[in-house]
C-alpha positions as CSV (number, residue, x, y, z in Angstrom):
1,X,39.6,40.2,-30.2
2,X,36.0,39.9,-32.6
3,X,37.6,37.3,-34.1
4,X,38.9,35.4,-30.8
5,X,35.3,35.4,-29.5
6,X,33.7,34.2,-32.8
7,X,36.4,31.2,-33.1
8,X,35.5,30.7,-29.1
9,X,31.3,30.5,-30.3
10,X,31.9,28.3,-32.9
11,X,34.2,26.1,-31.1
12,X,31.2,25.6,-28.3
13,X,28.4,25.7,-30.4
14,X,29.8,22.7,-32.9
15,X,30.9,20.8,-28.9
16,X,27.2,21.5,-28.3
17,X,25.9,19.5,-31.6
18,X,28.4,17.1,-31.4
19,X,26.8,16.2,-27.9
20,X,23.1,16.7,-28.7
21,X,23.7,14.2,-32.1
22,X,25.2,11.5,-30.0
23,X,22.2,11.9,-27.0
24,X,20.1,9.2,-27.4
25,X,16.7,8.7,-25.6
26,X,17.5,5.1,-23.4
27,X,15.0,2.6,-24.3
28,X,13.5,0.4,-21.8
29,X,15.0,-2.8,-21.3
30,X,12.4,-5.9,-22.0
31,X,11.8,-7.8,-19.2
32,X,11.1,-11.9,-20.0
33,X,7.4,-11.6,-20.1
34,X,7.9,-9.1,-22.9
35,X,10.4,-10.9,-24.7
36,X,8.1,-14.2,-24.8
37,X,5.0,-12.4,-25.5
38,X,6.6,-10.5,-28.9
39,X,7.3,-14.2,-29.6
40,X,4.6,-15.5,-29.5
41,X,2.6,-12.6,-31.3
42,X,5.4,-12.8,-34.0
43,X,5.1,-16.8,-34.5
44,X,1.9,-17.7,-33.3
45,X,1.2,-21.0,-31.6
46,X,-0.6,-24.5,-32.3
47,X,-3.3,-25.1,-30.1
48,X,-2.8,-26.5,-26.6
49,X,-4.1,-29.9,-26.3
50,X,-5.5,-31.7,-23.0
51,X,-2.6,-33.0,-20.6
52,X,0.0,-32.2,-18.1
53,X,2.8,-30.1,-19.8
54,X,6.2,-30.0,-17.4
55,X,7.7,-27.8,-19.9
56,X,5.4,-24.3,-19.5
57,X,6.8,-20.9,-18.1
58,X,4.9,-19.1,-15.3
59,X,5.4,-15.4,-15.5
60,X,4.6,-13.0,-12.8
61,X,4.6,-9.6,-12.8
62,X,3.6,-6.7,-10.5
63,X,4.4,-3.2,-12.6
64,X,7.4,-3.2,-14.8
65,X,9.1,-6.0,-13.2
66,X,8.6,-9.4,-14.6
67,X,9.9,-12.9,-12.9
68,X,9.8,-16.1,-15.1
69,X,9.8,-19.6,-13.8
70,X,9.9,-23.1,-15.1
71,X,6.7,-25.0,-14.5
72,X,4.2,-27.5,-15.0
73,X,0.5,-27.0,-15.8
74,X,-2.9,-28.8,-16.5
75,X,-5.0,-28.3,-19.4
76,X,-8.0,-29.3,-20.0
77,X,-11.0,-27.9,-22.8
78,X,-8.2,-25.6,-23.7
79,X,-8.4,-24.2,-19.9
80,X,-5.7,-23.9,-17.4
81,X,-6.7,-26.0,-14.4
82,X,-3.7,-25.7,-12.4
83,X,-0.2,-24.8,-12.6
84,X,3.2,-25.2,-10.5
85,X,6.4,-23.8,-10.1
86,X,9.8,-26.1,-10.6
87,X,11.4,-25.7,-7.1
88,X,15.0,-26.0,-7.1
89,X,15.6,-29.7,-6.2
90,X,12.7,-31.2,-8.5
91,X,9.8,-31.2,-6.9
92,X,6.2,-28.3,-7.6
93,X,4.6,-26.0,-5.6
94,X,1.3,-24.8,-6.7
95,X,0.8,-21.4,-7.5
96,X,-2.1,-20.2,-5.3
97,X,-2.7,-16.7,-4.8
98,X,-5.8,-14.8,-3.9
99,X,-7.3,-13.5,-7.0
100,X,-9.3,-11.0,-8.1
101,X,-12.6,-11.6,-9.6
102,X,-12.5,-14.8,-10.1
103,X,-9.5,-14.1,-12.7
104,X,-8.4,-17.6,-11.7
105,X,-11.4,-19.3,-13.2
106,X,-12.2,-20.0,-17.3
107,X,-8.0,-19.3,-17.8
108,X,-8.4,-19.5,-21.5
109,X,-5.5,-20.6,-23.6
110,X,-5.1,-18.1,-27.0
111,X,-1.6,-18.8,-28.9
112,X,0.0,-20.5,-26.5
113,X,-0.2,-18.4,-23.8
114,X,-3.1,-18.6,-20.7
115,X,-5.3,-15.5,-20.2
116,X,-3.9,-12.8,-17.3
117,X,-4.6,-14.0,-13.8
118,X,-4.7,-11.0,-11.6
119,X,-4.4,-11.1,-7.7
120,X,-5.4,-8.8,-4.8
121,X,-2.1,-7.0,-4.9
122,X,-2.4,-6.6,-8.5
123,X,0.5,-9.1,-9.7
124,X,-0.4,-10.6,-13.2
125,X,0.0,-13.9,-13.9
126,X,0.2,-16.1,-17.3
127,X,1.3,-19.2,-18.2
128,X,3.4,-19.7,-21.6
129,X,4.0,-23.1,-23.8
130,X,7.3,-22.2,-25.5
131,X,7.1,-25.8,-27.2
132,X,4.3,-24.8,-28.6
133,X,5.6,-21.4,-30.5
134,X,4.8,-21.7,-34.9
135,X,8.8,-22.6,-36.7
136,X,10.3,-19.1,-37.9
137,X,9.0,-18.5,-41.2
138,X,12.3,-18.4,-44.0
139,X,12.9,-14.6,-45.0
140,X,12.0,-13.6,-48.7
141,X,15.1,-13.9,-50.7
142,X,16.3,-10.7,-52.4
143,X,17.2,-10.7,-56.0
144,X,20.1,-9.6,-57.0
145,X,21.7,-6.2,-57.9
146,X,21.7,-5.4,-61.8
147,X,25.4,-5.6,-63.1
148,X,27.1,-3.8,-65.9
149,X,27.5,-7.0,-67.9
């Protein structure tokens, strides 16, 4: 019987490791703002130049959840001016929201990507130039294994 109830322990206790091995903690999943911005801080960016750029993104998000849309925006003295939203059949629609403190005003543009706009009801608002996002630098090559040559 001693020996039936230590085979039945150490069947359930090496179940129970098995189990707490293969647990994993879930990661959060990257939502596109995320995913752009660890671009961009991974490449860098050239410098946005004066001009109308029909090729930006416009991310909004309010908490955890992040929306990104094509767009077009003017620069000008490295400021965002305005910026609008590609609507499904071609045509822009401004992004006007109420914002807060003036976030809306001296929009710096660092690394390709404006400063955070913040409204009222706290969504947060940048503008991205993918164009503009630095080549990927080529990996360092590894040398090779010795041999017994």
């Amino acid at each position: 019987m001693s020996k039936f109830l230590l085979v039945s322990a150490l069947w359930i206790s090496s179940f129970y490791f098995a189990n707490a091995q293969t647990t994993t903690t879930p990661t959060p999943d990257l939502n596109c703002y995320n995913k752009w911005a660890a671009k961009f801080e991974e490449r860098g960016a050239e410098d946005v130049a004066d001009g109308v750029y029909t090729d930006v993104i416009i991310t909004s998000r309010i908490g955890s959840k992040a929306n990104c849309y094509s767009g077009k925006a003017e620069v000008k003295d490295k400021k965002l001016l305005r910026c609008y939203i590609v609507l499904d059949d071609g045509s822009y629609e401004e992004v006007k929201r109420t914002w807060k403190n003036n976030s809306d005003k001296d929009v710096f543009i660092i690394n390709g990507m404006s400063k955070t706009m913040i409204t009222v009801h706290n969504e947060l608002v940048n503008v991205l130039w993918p164009a503009k996002i630095k080549a990927k630098k080529a990996a360092p090559k590894r040398a090779p294994e010795p041999t017994d040559d």
